[in-house]
N, C-alpha and C positions, 0 to 999 in steps of 0.2 A: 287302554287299561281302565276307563270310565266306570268300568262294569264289573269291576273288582271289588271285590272287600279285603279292609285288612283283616288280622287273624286273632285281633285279641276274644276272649273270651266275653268280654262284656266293657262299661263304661268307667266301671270301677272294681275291684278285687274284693273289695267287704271287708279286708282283714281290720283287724281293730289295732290300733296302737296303744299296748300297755305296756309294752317293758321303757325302761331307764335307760339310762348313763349305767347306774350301778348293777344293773342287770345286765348287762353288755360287758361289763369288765366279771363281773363274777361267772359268767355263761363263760367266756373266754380262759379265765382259768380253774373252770370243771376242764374245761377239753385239754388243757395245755399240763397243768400237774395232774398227773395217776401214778401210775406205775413205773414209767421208764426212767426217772429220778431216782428211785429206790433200789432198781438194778440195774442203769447204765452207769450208775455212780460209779460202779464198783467190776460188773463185768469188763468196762474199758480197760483196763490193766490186762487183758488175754487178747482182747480185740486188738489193741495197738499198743504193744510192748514197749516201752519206752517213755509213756504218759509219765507215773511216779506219780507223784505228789500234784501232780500239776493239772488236774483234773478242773479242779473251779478254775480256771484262768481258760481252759477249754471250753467250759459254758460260758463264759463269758464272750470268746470267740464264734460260739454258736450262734451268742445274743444276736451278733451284729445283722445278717440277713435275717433275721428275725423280725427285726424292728424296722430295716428296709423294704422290708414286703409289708408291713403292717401302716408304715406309712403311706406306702402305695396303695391299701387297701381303703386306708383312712380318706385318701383324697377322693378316690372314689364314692363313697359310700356318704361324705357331703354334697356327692352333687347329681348322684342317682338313686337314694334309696329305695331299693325298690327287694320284693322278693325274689328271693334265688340270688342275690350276691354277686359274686364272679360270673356266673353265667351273664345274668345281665351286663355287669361291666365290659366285659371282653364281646358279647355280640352286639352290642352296641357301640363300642368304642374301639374294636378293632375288626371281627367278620363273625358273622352268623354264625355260618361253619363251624368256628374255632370256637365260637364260646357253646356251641352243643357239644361239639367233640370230648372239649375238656369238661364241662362239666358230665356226661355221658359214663368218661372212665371215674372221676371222681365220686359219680353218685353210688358208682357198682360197686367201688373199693371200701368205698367207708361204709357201706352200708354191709358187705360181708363182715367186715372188721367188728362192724356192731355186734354178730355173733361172738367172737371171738374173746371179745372186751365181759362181756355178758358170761361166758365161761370162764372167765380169769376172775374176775368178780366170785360167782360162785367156787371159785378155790380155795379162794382167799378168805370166805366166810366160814368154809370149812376147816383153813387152819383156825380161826381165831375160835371155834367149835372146841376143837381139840386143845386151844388152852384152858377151858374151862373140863374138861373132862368127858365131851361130847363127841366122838369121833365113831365113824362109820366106816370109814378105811376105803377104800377108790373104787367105787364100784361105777359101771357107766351108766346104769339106769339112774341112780340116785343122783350123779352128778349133772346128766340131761333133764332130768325134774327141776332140780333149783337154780340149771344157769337157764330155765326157758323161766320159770316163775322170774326171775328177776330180769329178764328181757321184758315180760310181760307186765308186771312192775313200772316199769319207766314207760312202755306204750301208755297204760291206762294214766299214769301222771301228766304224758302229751296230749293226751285225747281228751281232758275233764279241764284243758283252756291253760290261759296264760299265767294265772292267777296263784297255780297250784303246781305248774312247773317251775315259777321263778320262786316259790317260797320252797320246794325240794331242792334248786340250784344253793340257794344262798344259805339251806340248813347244812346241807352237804360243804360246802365252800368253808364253815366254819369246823367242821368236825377235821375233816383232813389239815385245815391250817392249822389247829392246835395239835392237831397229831406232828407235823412238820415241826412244829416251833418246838415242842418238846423235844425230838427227838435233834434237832438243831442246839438247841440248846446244853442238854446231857452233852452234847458232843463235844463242847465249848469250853463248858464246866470241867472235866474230867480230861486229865491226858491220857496218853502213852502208856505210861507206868500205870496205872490204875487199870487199863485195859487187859494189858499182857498180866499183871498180878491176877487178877479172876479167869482170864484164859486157864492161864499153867496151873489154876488151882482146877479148873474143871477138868483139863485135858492132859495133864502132865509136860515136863519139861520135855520129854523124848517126841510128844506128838507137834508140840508149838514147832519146837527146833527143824521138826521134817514139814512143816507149811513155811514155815519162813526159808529153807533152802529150796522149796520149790517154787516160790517168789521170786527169787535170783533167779532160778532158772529161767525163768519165764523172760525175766528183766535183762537177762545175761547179751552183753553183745549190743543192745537199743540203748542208747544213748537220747539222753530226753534233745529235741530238736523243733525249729520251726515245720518241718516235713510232717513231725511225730505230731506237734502240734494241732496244724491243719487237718492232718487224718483224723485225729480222735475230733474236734471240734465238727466234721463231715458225719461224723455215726454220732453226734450228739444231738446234734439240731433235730434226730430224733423225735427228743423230747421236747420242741416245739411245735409239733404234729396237731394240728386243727386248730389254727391262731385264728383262722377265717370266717370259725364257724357258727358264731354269734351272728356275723355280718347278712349270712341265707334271710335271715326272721326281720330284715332291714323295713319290710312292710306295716310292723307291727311293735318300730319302737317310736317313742316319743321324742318329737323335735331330734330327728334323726340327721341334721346336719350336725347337729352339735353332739349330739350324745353319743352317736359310733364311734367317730374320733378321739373322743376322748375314752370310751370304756376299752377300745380295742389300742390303743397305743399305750396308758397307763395297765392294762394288764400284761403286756406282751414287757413292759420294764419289770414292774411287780416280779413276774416270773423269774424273767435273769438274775435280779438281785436273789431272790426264791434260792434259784439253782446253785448260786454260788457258794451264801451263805451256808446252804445243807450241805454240799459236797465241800467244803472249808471244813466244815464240822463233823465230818466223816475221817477224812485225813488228819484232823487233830487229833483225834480217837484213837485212829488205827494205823500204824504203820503199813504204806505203802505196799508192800515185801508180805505179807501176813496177807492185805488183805488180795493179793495177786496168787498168792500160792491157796489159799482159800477158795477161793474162784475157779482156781486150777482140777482141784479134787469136787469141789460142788458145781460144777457149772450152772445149775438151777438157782444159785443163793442170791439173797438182795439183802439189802443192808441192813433189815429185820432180824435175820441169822447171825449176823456179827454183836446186834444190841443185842440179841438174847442170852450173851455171854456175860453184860452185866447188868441187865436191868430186873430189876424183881417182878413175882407174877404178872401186878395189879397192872405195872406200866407197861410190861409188853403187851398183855390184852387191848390196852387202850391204842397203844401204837400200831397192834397187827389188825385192828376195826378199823381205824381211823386211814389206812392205808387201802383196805379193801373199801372203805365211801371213796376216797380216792378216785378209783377205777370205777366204782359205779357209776359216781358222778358226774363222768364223760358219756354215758349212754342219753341222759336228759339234754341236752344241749345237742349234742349227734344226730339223733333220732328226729327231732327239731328242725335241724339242717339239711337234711337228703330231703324230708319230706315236702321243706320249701321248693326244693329245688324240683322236683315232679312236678311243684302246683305252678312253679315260673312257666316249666316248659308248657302246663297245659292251657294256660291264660294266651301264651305265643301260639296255640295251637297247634305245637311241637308232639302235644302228648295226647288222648283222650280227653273231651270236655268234661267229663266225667271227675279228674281230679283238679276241677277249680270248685266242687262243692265246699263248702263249709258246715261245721255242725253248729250247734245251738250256739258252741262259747268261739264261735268264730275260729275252730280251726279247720284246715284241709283234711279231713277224716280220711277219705278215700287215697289221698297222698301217703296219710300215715298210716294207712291198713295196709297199704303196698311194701312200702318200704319194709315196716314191720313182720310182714310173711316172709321177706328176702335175708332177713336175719335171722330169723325165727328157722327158715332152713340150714345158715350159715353155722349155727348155734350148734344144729345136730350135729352136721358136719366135725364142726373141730370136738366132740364128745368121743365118736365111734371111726372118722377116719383119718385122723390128725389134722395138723393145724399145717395149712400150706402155705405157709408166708405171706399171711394177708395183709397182716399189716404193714410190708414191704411194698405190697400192690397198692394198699391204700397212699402211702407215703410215696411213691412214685406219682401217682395221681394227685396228690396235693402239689409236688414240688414241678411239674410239668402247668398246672393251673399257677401256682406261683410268678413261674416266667410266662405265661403269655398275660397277668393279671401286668406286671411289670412292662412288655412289649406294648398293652394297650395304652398305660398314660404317654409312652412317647408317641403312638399312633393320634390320639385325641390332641395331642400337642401341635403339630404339624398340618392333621387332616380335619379333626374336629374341636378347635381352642373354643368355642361356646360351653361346650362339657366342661373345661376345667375353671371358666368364667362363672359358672355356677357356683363352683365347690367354696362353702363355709372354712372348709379347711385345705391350704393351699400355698405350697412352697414356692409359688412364685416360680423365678429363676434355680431353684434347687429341684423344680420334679424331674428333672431331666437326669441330673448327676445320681438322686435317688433309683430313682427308675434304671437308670444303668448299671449300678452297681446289686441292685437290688435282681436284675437279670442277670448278670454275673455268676453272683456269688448259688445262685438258686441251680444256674446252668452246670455249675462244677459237683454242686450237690447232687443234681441230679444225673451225674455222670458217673460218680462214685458208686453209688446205687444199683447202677446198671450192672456194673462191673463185679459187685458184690452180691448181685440177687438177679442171674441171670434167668431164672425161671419166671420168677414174680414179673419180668421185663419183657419174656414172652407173652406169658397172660395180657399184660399191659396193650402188649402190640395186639394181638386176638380179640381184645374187648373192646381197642379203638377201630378195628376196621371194621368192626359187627356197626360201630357206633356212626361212622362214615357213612356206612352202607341204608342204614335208619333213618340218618340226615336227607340224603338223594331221594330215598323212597317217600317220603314227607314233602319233602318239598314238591315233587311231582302230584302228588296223592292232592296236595291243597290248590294247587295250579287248574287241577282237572274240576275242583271246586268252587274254579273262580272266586280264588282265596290270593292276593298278591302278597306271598310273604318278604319281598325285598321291599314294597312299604313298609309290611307292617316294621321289621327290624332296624326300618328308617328312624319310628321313633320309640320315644320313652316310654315302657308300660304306661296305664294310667295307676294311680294311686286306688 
């Protein structure tokens, strides 16, 4: 094998290190609060009858494989930083294979999802239109014009460098947090009484009376339980969807032993307390019962539709804006992450040499042009032929990278302890019990899922055997090359 090369692309990757600590934690919760805070708060009451009130003590049960995978990530990502993230960690620390596969379906899912997010965005901007008196009424051309401008939006923010994505991260991070804390807030301020008083003055006593008895109904017979609990905390971690995805850009942060561990473990707490506190302050507001028989009759509502009952003009505009940054703000950090993950495979020689170019401000252009056309179709798609549960696909593919991200620290444990000799940050005697439970709790989630989005789980299976079949054909294709890719996966990219 004298007469081999390995596959990397070159000596070194070019990427520039400019993000932080603080950029890594704010990049972390662009992707992790949007929108599912806003309406899984409250749609859980029809999802799993029986919740009540007990909703925040649910996210909090969410938190926990949350923060078990994020530590998994953390230790990782002190002692490989490198681009593409989980790819690298898992093909490196546990098999090639696995770490293309998963990341393969991961790159396809979130990166439709980007569409998706991109038209939910442009909805959203279009109700907060209509509270100033600006409204065009659902038409598909006008709504595929501004959910592509704001896809296209966040590309040219990725494509003009580091510089100008983490100042749109961190401007975004504070609009939505103040929208949160307001809306947290009022929530806290104001009970019960105060609530249902402006309900019954908006709606009458005859209409309250018939959503609160179809609250019972819903409630009727479920009994709040640890069963009830578990399930709802299963469709909430949800809203922990892309914890990972600061960690892709590992190439391009500063003093990256120290700084991912800490941006990505202090966000992924940030958040749960986040979640709790806003759904605490939701149920303070609203009676359970009300807000279940509501849900009942609107199935489309988020927790915008209940404050609109009593907050005046100026605050709802600011709340129903501050909620669409929200969901924007997950496309900057997203868009970011798939496209690392292109330029990882292309550096392994996994992909075309083609997307380890860089542009002037040191980004993967060619990565990000790709990705970007693949949303950019995905966009049209949920416009003109509905939305196929992508973000189910995507969230399969995350929670399937979850547990083999979790199965590699025990593999690196046993088979390669120099990997976890490296890591800055590092549980010692606990990676193993983390690790395990962290695979656990990830494996049940991802079972639930299955069970719940049997389509999304075919696709899933459809776009990893395309991805298998990619892997074999590569690897032959680079052999015939006199390319040895089991060196090259032997070691650590270069920096």
């Amino acid at each position: 094998m004298q007469d081999y090369d390995v596959g990397f692309a070159g000596a070194k990757t070019g990427l520039k290190r400019q993000f932080g600590a603080f950029d890594v934690f704010v990049m972390t919760c662009c992707t992790l609060i949007g929108l599912a805070i806003a309406v899984r708060s409250i749609s859980i009451q029809n999802l799993v009858p029986g919740i009540q009130s007990f909703v925040p003590l649910a996210f909090l049960v969410a938190g926990i494989p949350a923060i078990l995978v994020a530590l998994c990530y953390a230790i990782f990502a002190s002692s490989i930083p490198r681009s593409g993230g989980d790819y690298v960690f898992i093909s490196r620390g546990f098999h090639p294979f696995l770490g293309f596969w998963a990341s393969w379906t991961k790159w396809f899912g979130v990166t439709i999802a980007l569409g998706f997010i991109a038209y939910t965005t442009a909805f959203l901007f279009s109700d907060s239109l209509s509270l100033l008196g600006v409204s065009r009424g659902y038409s598909p051309a006008w709504n595929t014009i501004l959910t592509l401008v704001v896809l296209t939006i966040c590309f040219l923010v990725n494509l003009t460098g580091a510089r100008v994505l983490k100042w749109a991260t961190r401007l975004s991070f504070v609009v939505f947090i103040a929208g949160g804390i307001l809306t947290t807030i009022i929530g806290l301020i104001y009970g019960q009484s105060f609530f249902l008083q402006n309900v019954e003055s908006k709606l009458g006593d005859q209409v309250v009376s018939s959503i609160f008895e179809a609250g019972r109904t819903v409630g009727s017979g479920n009994q709040f339980s640890l069963a009830v609990l578990l399930q709802a905390a299963a469709i909430l971690f949800f809203a922990y969807w892309g914890l990972e995805t600061a960690i892709a850009g590992s190439g391009e942060v500063r003093n990256p032993e120290k700084a991912i561990p800490k941006g990505i473990v202090a966000a992924v707490i940030f958040t749960t307390v986040y979640y709790f506190l806003y759904s605490f302050s939701v149920y303070h507001l609203v009676p359970w019962e009300f807000t279940a028989g509501y849900v009942n009759t609107h199935p489309d509502s988020s927790v915008l539709d209940l404050y609109a009952f009593i907050l005046p003009p100026y605050a709802l505009l600011f709340v129903s804006f501050a909620l669409a940054i929200s969901v924007l703000s997950d496309i900057f950090p997203l868009m970011m992450s798939v496209s690392r993950i292109v330029f990882a495979w292309s550096f392994d020689s996994m992909a075309p040499r083609t997307f380890t170019k860089l542009n002037t401000r040191g980004v993967p252009s060619h990565a990000l042009v790709l990705s970007y056309l693949v949303a950019f179709l995905a966009a049209i798609e949920c416009n003109y032929t509905g939305y196929f549960k992508v973000l189910d696909l995507a969230t399969l593919s995350m929670l399937w990278t979850y547990i083999l991200v979790s199965l590699s620290i025990l593999s690196v444990w046993f088979e390669k302890p120099l990997i976890l000799k490296k890591a800055m940050f590092n549980l010692r005697w606990f990676n193993i019990p983390v690790a395990v439970l962290a695979f656990a709790t990830c494996l049940v989630l991802f079972g639930e899922f299955v069970l719940s989005s049997r389509d999304s789980f075919l696709l899933f299976v459809v776009w990893s055997a395309v991805g298998a079949s990619v892997y074999y054909w590569i690897q032959r294709k680079r052999l015939s090359e006199k390319i040895d890719m089991q060196a090259t996966f032997a070691l650590i990219p270069p920096e």
